[in-house]
Biopython code that builds the backbone (N, CA, C, O; Angstrom):
import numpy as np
from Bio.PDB.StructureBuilder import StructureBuilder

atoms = [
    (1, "UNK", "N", (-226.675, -6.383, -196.053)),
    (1, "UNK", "CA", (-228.017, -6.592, -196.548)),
    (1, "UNK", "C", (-228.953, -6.758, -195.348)),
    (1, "UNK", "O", (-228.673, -7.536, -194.436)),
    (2, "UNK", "N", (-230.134, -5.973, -195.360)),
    (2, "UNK", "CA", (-231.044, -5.993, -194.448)),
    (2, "UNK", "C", (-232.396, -7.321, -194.654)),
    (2, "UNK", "O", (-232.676, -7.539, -195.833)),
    (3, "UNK", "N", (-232.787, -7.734, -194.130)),
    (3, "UNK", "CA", (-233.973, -8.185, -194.462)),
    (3, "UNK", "C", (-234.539, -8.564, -193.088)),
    (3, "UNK", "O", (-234.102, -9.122, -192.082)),
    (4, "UNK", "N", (-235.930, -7.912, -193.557)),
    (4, "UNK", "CA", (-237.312, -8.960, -192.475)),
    (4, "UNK", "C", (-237.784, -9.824, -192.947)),
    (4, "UNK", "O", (-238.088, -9.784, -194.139)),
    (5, "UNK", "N", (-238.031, -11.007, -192.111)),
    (5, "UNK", "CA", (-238.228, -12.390, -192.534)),
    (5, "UNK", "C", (-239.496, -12.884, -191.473)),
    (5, "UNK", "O", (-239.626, -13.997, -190.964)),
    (6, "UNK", "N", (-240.393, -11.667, -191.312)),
    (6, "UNK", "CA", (-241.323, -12.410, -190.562)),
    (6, "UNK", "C", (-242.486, -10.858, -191.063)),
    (6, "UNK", "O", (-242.379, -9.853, -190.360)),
    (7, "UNK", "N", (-243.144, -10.847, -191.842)),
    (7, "UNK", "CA", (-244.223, -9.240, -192.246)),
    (7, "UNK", "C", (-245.245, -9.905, -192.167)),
    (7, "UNK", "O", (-245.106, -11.033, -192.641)),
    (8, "UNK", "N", (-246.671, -9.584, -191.582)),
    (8, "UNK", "CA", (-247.459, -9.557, -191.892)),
    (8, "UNK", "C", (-248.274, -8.481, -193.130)),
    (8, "UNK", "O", (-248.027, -7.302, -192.879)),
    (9, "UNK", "N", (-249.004, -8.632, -194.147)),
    (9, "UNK", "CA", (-250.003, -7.635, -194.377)),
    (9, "UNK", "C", (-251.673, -7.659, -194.615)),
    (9, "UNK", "O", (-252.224, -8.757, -194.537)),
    (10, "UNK", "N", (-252.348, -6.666, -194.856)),
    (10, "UNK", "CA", (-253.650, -6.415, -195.029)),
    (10, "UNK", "C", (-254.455, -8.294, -194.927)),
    (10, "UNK", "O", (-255.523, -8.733, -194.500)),
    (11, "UNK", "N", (-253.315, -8.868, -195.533)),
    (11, "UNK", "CA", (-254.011, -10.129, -196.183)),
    (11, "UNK", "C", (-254.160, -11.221, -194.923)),
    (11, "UNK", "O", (-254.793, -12.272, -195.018)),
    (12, "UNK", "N", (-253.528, -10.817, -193.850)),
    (12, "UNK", "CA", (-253.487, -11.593, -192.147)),
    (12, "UNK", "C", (-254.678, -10.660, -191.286)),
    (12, "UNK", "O", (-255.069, -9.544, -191.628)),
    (13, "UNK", "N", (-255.054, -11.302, -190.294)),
    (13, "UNK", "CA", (-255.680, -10.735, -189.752)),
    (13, "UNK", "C", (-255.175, -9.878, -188.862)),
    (13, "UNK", "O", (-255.792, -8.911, -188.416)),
    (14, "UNK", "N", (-253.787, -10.264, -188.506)),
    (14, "UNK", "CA", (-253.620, -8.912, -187.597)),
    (14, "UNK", "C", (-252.458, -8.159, -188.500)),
    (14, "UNK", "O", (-251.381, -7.771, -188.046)),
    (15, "UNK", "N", (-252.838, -8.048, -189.700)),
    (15, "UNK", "CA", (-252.011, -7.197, -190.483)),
    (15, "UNK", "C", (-252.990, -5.817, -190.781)),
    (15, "UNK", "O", (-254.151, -6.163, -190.998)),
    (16, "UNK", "N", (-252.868, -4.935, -190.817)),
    (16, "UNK", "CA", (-253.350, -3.681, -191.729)),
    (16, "UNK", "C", (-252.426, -3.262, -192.949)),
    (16, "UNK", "O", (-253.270, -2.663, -193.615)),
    (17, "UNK", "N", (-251.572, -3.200, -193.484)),
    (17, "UNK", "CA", (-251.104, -2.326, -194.824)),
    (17, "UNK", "C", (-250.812, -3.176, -195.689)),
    (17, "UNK", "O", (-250.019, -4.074, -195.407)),
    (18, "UNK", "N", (-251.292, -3.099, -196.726)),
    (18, "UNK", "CA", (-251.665, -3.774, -198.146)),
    (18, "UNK", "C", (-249.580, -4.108, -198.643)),
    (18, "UNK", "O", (-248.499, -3.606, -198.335)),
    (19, "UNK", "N", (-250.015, -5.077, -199.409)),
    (19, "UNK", "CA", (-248.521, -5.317, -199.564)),
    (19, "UNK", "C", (-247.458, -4.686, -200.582)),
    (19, "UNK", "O", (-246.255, -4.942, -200.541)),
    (20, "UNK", "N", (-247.884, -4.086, -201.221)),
    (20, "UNK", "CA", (-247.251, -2.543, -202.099)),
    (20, "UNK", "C", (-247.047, -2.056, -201.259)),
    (20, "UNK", "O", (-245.829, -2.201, -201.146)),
    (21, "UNK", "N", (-247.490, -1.312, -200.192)),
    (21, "UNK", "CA", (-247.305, -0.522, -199.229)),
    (21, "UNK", "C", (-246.117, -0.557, -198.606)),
    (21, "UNK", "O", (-245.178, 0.230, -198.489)),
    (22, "UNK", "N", (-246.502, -2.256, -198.017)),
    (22, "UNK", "CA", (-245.518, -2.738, -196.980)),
    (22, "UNK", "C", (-243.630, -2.416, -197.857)),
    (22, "UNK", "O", (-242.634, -1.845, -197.412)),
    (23, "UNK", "N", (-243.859, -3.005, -198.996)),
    (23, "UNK", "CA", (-242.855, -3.086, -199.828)),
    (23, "UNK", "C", (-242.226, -1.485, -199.951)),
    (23, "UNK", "O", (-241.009, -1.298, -199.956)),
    (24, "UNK", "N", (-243.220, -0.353, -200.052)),
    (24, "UNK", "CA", (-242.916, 1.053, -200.047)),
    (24, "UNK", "C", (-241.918, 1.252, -198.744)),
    (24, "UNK", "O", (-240.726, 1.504, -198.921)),
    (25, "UNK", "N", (-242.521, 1.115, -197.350)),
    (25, "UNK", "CA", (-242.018, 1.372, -196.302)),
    (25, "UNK", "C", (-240.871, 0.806, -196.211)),
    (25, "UNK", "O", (-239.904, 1.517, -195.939)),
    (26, "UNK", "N", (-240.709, -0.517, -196.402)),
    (26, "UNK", "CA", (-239.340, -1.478, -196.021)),
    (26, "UNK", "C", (-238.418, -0.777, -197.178)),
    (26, "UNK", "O", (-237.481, -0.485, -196.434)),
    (27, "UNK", "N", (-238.139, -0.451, -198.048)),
    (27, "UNK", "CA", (-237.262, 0.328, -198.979)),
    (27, "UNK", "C", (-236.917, 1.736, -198.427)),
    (27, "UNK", "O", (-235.771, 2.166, -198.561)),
    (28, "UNK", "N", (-237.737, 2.358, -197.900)),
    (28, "UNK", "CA", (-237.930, 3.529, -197.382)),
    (28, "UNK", "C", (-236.298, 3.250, -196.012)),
    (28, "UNK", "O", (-235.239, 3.874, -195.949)),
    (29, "UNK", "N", (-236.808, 2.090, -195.161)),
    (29, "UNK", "CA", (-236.405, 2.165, -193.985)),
    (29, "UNK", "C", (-235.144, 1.501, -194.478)),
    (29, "UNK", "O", (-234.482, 1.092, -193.524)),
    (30, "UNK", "N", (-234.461, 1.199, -195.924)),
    (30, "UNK", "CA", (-233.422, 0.733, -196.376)),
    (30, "UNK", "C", (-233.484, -0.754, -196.199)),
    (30, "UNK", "O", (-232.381, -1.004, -195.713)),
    (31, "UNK", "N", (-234.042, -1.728, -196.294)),
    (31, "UNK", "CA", (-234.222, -3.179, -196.451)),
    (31, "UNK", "C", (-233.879, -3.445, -197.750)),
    (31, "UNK", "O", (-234.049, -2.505, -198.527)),
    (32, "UNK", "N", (-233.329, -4.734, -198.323)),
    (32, "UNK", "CA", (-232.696, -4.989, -199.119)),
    (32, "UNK", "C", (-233.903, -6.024, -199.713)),
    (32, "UNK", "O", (-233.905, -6.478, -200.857)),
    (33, "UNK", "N", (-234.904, -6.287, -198.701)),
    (33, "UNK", "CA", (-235.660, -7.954, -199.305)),
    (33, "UNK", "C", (-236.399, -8.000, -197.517)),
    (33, "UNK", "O", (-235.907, -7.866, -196.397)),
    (34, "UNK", "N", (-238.240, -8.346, -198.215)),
    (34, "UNK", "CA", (-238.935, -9.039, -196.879)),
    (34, "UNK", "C", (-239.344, -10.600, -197.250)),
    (34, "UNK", "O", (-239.383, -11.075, -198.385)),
    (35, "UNK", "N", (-239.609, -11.213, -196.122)),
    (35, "UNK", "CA", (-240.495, -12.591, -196.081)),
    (35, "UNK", "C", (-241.543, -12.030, -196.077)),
    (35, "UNK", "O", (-241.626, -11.118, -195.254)),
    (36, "UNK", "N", (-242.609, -12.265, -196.838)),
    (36, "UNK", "CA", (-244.191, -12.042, -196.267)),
    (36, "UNK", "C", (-244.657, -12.824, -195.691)),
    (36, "UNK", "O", (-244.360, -13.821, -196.350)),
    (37, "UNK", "N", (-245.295, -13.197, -194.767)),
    (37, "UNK", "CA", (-245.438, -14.584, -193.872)),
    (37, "UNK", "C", (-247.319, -14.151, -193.276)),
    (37, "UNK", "O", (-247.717, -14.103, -192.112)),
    (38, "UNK", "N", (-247.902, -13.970, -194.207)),
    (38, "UNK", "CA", (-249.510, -14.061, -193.338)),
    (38, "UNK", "C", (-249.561, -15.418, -192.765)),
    (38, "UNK", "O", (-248.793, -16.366, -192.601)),
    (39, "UNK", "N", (-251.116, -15.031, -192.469)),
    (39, "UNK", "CA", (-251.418, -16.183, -191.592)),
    (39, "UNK", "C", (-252.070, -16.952, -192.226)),
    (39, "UNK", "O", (-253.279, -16.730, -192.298)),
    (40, "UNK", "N", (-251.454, -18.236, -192.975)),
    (40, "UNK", "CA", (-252.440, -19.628, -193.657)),
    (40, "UNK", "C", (-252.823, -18.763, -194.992)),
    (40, "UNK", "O", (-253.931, -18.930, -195.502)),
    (41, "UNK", "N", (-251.903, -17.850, -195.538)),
    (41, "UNK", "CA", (-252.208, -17.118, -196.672)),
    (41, "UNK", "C", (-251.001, -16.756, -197.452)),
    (41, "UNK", "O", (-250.128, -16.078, -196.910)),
    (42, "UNK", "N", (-250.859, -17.209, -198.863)),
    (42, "UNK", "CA", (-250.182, -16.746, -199.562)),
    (42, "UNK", "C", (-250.244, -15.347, -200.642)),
    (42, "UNK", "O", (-249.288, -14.771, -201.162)),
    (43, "UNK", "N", (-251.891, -15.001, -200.784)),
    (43, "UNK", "CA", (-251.896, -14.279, -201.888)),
    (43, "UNK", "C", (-251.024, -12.990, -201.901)),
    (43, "UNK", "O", (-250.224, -12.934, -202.836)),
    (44, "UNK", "N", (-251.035, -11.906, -201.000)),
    (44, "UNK", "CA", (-250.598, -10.944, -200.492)),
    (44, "UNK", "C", (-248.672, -11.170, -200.560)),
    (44, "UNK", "O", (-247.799, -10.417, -200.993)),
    (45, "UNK", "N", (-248.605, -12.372, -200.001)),
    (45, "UNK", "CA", (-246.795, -12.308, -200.770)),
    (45, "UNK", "C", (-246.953, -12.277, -202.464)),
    (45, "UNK", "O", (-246.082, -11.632, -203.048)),
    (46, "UNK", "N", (-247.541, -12.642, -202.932)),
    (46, "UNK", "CA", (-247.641, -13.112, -204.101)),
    (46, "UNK", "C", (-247.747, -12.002, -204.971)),
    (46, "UNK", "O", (-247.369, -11.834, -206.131)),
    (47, "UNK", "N", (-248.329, -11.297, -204.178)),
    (47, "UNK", "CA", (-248.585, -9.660, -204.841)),
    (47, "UNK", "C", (-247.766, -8.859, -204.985)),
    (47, "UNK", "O", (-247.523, -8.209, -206.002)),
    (48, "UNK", "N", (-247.037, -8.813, -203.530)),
    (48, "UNK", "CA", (-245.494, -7.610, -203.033)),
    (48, "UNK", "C", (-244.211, -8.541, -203.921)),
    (48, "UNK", "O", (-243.111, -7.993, -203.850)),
    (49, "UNK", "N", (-244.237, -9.621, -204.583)),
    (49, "UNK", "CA", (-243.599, -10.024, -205.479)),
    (49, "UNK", "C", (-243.686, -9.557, -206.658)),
    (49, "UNK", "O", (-242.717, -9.084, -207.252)),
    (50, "UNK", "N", (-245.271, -9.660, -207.310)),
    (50, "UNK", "CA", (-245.245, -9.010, -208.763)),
    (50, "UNK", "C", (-245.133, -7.907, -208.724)),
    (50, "UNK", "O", (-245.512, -7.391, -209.776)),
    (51, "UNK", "N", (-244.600, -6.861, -207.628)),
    (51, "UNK", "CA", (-244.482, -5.239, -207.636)),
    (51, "UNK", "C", (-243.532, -5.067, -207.976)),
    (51, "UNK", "O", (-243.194, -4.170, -208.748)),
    (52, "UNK", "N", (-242.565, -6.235, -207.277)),
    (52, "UNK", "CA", (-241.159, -5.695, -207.822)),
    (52, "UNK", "C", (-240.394, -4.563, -206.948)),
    (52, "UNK", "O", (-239.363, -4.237, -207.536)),
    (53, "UNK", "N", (-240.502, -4.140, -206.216)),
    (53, "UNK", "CA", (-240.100, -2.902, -205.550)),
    (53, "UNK", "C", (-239.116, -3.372, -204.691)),
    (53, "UNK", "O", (-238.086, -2.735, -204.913)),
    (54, "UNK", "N", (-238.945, -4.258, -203.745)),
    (54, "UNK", "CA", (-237.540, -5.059, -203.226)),
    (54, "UNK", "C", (-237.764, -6.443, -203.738)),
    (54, "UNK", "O", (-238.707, -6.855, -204.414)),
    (55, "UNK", "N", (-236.587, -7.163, -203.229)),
    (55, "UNK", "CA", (-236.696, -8.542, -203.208)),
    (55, "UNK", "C", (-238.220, -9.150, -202.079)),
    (55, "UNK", "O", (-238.378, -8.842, -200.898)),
    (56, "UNK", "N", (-238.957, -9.868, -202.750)),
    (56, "UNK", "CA", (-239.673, -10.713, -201.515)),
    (56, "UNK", "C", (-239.587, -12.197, -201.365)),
    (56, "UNK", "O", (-239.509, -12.854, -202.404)),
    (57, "UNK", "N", (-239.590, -12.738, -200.360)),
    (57, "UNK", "CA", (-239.163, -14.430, -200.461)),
    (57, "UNK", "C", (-241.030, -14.405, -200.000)),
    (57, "UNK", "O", (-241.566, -13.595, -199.244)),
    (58, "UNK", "N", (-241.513, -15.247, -200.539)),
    (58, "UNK", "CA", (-242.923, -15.926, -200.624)),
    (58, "UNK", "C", (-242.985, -16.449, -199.325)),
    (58, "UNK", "O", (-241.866, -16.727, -198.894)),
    (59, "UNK", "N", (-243.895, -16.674, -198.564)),
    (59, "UNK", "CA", (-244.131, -17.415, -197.147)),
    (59, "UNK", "C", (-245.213, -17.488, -196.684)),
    (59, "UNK", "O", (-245.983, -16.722, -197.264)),
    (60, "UNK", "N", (-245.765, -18.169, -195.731)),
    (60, "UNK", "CA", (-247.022, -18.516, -194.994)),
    (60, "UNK", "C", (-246.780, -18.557, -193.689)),
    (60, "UNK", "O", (-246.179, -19.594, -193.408)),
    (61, "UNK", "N", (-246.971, -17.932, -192.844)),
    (61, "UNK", "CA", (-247.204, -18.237, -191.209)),
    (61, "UNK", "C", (-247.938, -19.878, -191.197)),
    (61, "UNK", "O", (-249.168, -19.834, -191.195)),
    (62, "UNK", "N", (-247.610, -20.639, -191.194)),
    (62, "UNK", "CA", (-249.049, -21.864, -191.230)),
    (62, "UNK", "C", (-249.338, -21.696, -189.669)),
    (62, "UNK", "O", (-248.643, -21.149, -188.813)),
    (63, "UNK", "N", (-250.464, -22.275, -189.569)),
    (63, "UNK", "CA", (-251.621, -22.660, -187.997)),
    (63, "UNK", "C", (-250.927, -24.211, -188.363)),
    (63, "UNK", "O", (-250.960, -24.884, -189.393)),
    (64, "UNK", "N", (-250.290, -24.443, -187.021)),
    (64, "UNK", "CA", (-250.339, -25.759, -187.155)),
    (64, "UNK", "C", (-251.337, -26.436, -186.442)),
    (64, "UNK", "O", (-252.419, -25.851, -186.387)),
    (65, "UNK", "N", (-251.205, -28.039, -185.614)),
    (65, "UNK", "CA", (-252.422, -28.361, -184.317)),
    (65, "UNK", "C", (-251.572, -28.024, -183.126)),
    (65, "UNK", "O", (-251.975, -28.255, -181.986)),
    (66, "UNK", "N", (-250.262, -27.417, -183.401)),
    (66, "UNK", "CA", (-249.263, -27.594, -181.978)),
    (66, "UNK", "C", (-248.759, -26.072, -182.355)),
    (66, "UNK", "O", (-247.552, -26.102, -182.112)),
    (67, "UNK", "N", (-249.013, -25.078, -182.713)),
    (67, "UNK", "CA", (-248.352, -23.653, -182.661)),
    (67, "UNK", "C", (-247.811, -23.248, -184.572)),
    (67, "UNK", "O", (-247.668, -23.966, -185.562)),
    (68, "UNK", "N", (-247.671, -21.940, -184.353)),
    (68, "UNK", "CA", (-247.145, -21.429, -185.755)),
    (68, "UNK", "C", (-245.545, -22.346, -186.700)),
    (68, "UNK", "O", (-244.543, -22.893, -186.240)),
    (69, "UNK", "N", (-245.930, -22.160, -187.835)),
    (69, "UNK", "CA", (-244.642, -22.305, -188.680)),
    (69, "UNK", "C", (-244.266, -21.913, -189.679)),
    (69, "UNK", "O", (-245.262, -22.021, -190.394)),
    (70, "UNK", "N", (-243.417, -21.472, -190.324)),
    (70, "UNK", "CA", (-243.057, -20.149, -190.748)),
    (70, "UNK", "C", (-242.513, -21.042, -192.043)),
    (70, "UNK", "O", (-241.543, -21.797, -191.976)),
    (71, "UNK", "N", (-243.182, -20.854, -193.033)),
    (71, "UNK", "CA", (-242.935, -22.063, -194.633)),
    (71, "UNK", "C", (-242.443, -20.526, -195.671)),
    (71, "UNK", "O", (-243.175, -19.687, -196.195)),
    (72, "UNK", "N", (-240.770, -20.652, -195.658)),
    (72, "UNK", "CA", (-240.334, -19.865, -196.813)),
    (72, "UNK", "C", (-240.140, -20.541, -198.298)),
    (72, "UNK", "O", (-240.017, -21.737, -198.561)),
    (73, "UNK", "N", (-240.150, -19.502, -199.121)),
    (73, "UNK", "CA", (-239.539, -19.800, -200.692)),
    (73, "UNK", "C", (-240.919, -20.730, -200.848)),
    (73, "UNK", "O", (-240.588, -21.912, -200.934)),
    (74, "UNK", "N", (-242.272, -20.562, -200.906)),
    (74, "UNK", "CA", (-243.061, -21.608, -201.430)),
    (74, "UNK", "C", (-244.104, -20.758, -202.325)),
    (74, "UNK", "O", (-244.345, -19.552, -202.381)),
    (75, "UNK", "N", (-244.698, -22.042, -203.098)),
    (75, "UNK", "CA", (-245.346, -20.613, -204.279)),
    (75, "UNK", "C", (-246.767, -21.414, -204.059)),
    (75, "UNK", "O", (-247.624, -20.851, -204.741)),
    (76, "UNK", "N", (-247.177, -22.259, -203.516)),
    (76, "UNK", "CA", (-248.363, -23.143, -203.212)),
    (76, "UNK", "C", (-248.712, -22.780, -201.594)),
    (76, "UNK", "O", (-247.846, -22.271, -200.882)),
    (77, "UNK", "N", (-249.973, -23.073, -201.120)),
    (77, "UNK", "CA", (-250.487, -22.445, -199.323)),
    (77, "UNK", "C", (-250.286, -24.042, -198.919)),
    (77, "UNK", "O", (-250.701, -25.001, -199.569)),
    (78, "UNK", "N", (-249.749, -24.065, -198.026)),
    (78, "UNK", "CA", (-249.596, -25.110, -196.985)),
    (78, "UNK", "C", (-250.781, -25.090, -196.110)),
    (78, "UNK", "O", (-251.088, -24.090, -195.462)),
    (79, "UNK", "N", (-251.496, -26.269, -196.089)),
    (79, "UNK", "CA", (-252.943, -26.401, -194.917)),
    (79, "UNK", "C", (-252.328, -26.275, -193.800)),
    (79, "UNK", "O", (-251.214, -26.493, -193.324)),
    (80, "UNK", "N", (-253.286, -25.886, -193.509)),
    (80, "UNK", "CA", (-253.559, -25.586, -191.978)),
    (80, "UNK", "C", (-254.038, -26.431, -190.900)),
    (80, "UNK", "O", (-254.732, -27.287, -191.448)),
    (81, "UNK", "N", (-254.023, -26.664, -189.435)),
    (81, "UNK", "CA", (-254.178, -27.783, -188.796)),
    (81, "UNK", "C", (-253.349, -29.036, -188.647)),
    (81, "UNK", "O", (-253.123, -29.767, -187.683)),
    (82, "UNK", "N", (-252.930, -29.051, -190.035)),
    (82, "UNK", "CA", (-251.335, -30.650, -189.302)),
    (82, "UNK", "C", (-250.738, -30.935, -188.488)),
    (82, "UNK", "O", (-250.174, -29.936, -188.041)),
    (83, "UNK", "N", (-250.520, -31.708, -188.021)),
    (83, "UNK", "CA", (-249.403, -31.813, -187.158)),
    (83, "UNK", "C", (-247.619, -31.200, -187.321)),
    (83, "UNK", "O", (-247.169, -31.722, -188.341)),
    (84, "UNK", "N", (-246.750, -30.471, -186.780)),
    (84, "UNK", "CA", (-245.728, -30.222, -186.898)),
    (84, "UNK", "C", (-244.725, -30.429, -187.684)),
    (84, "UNK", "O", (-243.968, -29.752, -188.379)),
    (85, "UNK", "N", (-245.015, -32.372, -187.211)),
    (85, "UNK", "CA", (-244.204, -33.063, -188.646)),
    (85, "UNK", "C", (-244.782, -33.005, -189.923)),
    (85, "UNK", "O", (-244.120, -32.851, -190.950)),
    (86, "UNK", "N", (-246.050, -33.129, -189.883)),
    (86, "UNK", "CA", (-246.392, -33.109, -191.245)),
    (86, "UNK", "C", (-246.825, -31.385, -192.297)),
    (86, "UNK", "O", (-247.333, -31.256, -193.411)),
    (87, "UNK", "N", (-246.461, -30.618, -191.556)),
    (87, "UNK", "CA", (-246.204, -29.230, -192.006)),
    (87, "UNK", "C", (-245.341, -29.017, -192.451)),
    (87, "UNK", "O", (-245.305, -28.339, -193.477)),
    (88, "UNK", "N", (-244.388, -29.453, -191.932)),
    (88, "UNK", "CA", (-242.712, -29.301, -192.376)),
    (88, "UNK", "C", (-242.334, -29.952, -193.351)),
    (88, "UNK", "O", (-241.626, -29.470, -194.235)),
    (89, "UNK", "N", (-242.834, -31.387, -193.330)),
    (89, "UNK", "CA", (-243.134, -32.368, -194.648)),
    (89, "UNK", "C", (-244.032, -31.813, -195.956)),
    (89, "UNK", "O", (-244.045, -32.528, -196.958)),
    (90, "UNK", "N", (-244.504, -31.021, -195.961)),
    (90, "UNK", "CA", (-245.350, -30.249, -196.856)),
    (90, "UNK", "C", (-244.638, -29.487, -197.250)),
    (90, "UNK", "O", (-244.410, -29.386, -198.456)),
    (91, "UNK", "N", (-243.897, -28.482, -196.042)),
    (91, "UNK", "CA", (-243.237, -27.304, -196.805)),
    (91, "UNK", "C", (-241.504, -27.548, -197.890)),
    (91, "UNK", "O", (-240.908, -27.000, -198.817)),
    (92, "UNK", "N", (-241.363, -28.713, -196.978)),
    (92, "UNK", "CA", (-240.221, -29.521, -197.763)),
    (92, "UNK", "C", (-240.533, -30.055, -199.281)),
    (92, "UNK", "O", (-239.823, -29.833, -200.262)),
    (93, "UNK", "N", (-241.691, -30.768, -199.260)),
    (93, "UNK", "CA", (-242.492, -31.232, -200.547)),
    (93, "UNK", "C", (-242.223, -29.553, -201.604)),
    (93, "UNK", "O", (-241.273, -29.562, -202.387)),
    (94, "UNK", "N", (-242.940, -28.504, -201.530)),
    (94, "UNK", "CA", (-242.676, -27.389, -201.963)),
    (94, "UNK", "C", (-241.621, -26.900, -202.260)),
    (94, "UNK", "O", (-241.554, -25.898, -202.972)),
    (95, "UNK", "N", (-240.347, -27.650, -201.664)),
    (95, "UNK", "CA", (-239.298, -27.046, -202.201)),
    (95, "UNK", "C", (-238.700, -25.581, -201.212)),
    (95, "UNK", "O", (-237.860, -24.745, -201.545)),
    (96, "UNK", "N", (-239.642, -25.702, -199.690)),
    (96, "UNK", "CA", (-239.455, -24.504, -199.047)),
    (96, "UNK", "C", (-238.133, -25.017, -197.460)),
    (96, "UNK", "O", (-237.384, -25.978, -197.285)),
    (97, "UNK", "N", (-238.425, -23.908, -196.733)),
    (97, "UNK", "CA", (-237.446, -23.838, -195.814)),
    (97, "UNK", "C", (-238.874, -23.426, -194.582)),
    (97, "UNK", "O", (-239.675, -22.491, -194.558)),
    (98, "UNK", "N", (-238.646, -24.753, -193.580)),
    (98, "UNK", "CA", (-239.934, -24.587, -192.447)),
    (98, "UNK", "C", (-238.660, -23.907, -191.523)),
    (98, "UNK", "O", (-237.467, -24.195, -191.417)),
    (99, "UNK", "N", (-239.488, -22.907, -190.940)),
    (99, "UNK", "CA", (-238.841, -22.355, -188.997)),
    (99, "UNK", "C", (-239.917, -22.379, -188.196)),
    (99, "UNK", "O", (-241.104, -22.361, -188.519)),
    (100, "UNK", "N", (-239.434, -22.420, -187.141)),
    (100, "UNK", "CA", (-240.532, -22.466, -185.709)),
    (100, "UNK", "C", (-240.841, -20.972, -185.598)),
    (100, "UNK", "O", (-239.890, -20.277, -185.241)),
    (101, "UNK", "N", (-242.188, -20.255, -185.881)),
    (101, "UNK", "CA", (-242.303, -18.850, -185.798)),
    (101, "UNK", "C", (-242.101, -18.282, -184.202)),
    (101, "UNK", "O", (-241.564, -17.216, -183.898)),
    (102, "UNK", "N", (-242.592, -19.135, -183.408)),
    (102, "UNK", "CA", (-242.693, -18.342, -182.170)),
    (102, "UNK", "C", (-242.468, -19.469, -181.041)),
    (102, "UNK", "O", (-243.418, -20.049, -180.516)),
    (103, "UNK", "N", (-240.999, -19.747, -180.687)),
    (103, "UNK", "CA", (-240.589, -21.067, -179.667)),
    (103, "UNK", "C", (-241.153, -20.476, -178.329)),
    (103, "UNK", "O", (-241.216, -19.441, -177.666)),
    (104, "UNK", "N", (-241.379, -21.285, -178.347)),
    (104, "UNK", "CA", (-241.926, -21.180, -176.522)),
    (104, "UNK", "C", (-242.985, -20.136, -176.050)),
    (104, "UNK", "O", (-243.004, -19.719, -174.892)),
    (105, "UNK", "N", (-243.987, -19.683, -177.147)),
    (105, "UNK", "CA", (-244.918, -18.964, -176.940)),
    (105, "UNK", "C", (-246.135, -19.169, -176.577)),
    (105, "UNK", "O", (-246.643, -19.843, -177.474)),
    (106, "UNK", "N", (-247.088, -18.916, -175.553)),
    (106, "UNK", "CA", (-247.833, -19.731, -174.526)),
    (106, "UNK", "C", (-249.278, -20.654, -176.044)),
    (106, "UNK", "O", (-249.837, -21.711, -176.340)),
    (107, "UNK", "N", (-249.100, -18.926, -176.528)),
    (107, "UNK", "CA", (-251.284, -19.434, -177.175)),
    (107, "UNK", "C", (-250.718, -19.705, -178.526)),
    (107, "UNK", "O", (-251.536, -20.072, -179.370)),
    (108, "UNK", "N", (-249.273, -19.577, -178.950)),
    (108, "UNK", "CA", (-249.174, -19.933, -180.788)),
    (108, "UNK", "C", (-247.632, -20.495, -180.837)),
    (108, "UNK", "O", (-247.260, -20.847, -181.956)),
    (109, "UNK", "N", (-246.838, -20.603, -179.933)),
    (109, "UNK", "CA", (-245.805, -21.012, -180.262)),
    (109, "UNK", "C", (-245.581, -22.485, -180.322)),
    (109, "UNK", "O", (-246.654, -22.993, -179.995)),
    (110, "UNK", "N", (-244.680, -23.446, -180.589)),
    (110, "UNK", "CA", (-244.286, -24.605, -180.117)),
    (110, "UNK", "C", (-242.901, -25.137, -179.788)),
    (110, "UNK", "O", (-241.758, -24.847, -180.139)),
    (111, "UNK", "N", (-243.404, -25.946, -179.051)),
    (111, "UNK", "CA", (-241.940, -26.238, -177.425)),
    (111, "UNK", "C", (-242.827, -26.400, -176.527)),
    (111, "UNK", "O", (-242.495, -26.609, -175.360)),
]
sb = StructureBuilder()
sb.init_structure("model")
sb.init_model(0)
sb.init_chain("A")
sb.init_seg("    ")
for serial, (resi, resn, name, xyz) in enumerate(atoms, 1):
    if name == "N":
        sb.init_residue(resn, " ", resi, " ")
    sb.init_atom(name, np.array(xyz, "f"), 0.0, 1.0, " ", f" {name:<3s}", serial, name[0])
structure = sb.get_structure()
């Protein structure tokens, strides 16, 4: 089983292709299931879910105050700006699974 667990689309700012789309291509390229993970945005997973076309796990890139975090399986947007601990405490509240999107990355990671 294939899966990407980190997509941006249309609905991030540095995304361009709408999330049907995205869902078209990743089937195309044989993926089994994506994370959609915009940035501080859920709607766009929310969408490539009701398509139906692969599996999608729901997600948010969150902005934390200390670098990105990557909130899977959640059906609610996690704020933006918290502190680390209390992002993760949110995404836990939700019923989700927090990862560190980008360790040790100078302008968005944290470490």
């Amino acid at each position: 089983m294939k899966i990407d667990m980190h997509i941006h689309t249309s609905y991030s700012p540095d995304g361009m292709v709408e999330p049907v789309e995205v869902l078209k291509i990743a089937k195309k390229l044989g993926l089994s299931a994506v994370a959609i993970t915009d940035h501080n945005e859920i709607k766009g997973a929310l969408k490539a879910k009701n398509a139906k076309i692969i599996d999608v796990i729901v997600g948010e890139e969150v902005s934390t105050s200390a670098g990105h975090v990557l909130a899977y399986n959640i059906q609610s947007l996690i704020p933006r700006g918290l502190s680390v601990a209390e992002t993760i405490d949110k995404i836990h509240e939700c019923g989700g699974i927090a990862v560190i999107a980008h360790p040790y990355r100078f302008w968005s990671g944290v470490g």
